[in-house]
Structure formats: structure tokens, C-alpha cells
C-alpha positions in Angstrom: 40.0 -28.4 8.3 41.8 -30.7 5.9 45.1 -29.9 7.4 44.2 -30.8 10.9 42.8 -34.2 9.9 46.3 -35.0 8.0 48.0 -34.1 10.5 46.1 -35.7 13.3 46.8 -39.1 11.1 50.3 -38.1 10.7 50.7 -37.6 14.4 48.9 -41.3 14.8 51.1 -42.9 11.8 54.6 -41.7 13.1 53.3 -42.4 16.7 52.9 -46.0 16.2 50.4 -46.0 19.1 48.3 -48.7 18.6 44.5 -47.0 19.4 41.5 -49.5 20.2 38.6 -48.7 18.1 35.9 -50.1 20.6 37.6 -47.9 23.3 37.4 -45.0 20.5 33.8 -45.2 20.0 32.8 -45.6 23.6 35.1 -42.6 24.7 33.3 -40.4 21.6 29.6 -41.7 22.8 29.8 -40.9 26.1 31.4 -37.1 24.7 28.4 -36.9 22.3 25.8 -37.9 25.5 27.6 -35.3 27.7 27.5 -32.5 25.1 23.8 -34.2 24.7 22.5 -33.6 28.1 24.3 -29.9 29.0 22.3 -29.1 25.6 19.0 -30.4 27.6 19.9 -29.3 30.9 20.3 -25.2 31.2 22.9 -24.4 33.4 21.3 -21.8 35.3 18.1 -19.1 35.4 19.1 -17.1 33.5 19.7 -19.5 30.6 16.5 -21.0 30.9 15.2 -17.2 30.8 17.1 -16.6 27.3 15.3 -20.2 25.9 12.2 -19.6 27.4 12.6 -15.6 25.4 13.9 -17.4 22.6 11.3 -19.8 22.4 8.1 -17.2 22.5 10.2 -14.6 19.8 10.0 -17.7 17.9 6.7 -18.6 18.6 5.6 -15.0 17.8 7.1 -14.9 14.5 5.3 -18.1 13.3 2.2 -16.9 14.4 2.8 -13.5 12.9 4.1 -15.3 9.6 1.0 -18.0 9.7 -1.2 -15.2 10.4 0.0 -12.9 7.1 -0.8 -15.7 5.2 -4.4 -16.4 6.4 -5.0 -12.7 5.5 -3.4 -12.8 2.0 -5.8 -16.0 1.6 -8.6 -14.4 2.7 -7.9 -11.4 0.9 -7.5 -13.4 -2.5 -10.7 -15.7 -1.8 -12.8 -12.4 -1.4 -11.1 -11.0 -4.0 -12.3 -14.2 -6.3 -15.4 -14.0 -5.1 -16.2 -10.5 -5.5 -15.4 -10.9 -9.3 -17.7 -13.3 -9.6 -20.3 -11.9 -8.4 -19.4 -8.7 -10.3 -19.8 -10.7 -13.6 -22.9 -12.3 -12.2 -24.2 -9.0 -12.1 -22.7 -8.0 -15.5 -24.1 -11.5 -17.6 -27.7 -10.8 -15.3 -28.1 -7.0 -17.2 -26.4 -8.3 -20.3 -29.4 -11.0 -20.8 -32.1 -8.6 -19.7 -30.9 -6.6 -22.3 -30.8 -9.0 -24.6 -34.5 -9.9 -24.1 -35.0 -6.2 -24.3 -33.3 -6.5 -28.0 -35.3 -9.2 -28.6 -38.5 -8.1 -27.9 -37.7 -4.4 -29.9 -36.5 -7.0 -33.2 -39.7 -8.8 -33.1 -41.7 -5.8 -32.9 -39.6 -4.5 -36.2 -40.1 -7.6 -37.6 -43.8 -7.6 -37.5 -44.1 -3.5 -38.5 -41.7 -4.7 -41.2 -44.3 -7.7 -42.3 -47.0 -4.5 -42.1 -45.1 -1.9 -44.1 -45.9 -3.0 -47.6 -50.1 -3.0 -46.8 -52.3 0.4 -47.7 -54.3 0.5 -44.8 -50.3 0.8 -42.9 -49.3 3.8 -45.4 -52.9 5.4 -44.7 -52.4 4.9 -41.2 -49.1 6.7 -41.1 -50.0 9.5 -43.4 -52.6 10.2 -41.3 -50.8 10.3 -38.0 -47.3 11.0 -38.4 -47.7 13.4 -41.5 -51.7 14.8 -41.0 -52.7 14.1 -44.4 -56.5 13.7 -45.1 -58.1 12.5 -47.8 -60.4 14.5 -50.1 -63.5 15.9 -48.7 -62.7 15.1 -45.1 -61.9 18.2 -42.6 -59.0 17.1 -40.2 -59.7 18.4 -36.8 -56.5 19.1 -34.3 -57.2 19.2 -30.6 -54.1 20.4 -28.6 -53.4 18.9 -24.9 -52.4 22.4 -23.5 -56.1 23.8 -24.8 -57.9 21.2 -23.5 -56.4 21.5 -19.9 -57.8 25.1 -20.0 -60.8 25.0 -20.5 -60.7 22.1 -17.6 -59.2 24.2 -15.4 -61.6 27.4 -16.0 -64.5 25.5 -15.2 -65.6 26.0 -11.1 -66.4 22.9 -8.9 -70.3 22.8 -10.1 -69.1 22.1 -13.9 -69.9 26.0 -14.7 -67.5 27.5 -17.3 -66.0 31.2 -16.6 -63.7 31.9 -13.6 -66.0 34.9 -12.4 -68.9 32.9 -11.3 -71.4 34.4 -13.4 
């Protein structure tokens, strides 16, 4: 494009034509309208048919393209949110246990305050380790026994299953 505009001056500085520069501009404004308007003005049906196609492709694509994005933002919001509720859930059992903890050290605590005492040591020798002290007669009473004899008494509180 260079070489055209040098020559173009050349042509204009060996022509020693004198040009009008108000003439110039008027001649290139009323070009620029005339391109201006044929680009306004379709030339025919079947141009205004290839705009009017044109025009709804291009519509369709900014609706498709605005309409991927809403559902990437919408898919990252619920995403967000889901995580947070997800950790709401997580910090909710996490305290419960914690009071749970709590609760089980306290209880340690006090047993531990209790361990030192002999009437503690007597009471867990004589449950945990069925110890007796002399001259006593330790008695043992089994669950499964008991249910038994429940079951082989009849309805009017008589024992034997023959009815005798």
C-alpha cells in the first residue's frame, strides 16, 4: 500500500495539477455518504434475507454463549453452597462430639477424684472381681435362671408346666 500512495503523489507532483482541497473533501463526503447509505439500504430480498439470517445466527450465539455462562454460575454458586453446608454438617457432629468428650472427661475426672477412697476399692472388688469379705456368703443370681423359672410358671402364678 505504500507504493500506491508514492506514486499517487508522484503522479500529482509531476502533474502540476493544481487540486482544490475543499472540492477534495466534499467529493470524498458525498463517496463516504453513498457507500454509507448502500450499506443501510439492502439492495434487494434476498439481501435483506442473508441480514435478517445473519442477524438471528448472531443473536443465537449470544444467547447460547450468555446462556453457558448463567449455567457455569449457577453451577459454581451451588457448588459453593453445597460445601458449606457440607461443613455445616461436619462442624455440627464435630461439636456434638465434642460435648460427648466432654461429658465422658468429666465423668473420668470425678471416678478419678474417687479412686483413691476404700469404700471405691471395696466397691469394685465386690463387683467387678466378686470378692467378699470374711464370713459373708456371696450369692450369684444368673439372668438366664431367673427367666426360667418365670417362664415355667402358668398364668395363675403356679410353678410346673404340667399343671399339677
Amino acid at each position: 500500500m505504500k507504493k500506491t500512495s508514492r506514486s499517487r503523489s508522484r503522479e500529482f507532483y509531476r502533474s502540476q495539477k493544481v487540486i482544490d482541497l475543499d472540492v477534495a473533501r466534499e467529493e470524498r463526503k458525498a463517496k463516504r455518504a453513498a457507500q454509507e447509505e448502500a450499506k443501510r439500504k439492502p439492495q434487494g430480498r434476498v439481501q435483506a434475507k442473508k441480514q435478517s439470517k445473519r442477524r438471528k445466527a448472531k443473536a443465537l450465539r449470544r444467547s447460547l454463549v450468555f446462556g453457558a455462562i448463567f449455567v457455569v454460575i449457577f453451577f459454581m454458586l451451588g457448588a459453593s453452597i453445597w460445601n458449606a453446608v457440607q461443613l455445616k454438617a461436619a462442624e455440627n457432629r464435630a461439636m456434638a462430639r465434642l460435648e460427648a468428650l466432654e461429658l465422658l472427661r468429666d465423668s473420668l475426672r470425678e471416678e478419678l477424684s474417687r479412686v483413691d477412697s476404700a469404700e471405691y476399692i471395696e466397691e469394685k472388688a465386690r463387683t467387678d472381681l466378686h470378692m467378699i469379705m470374711p464370713g459373708e456368703i456371696l450369692y450369684i443370681v444368673q439372668e438366664n435362671s431367673i427367666n426360667n423359672v418365670e417362664k415355667q410358671q402358668d398364668p395363675k402364678g403356679q410353678e410346673g408346666g404340667n399343671g399339677n
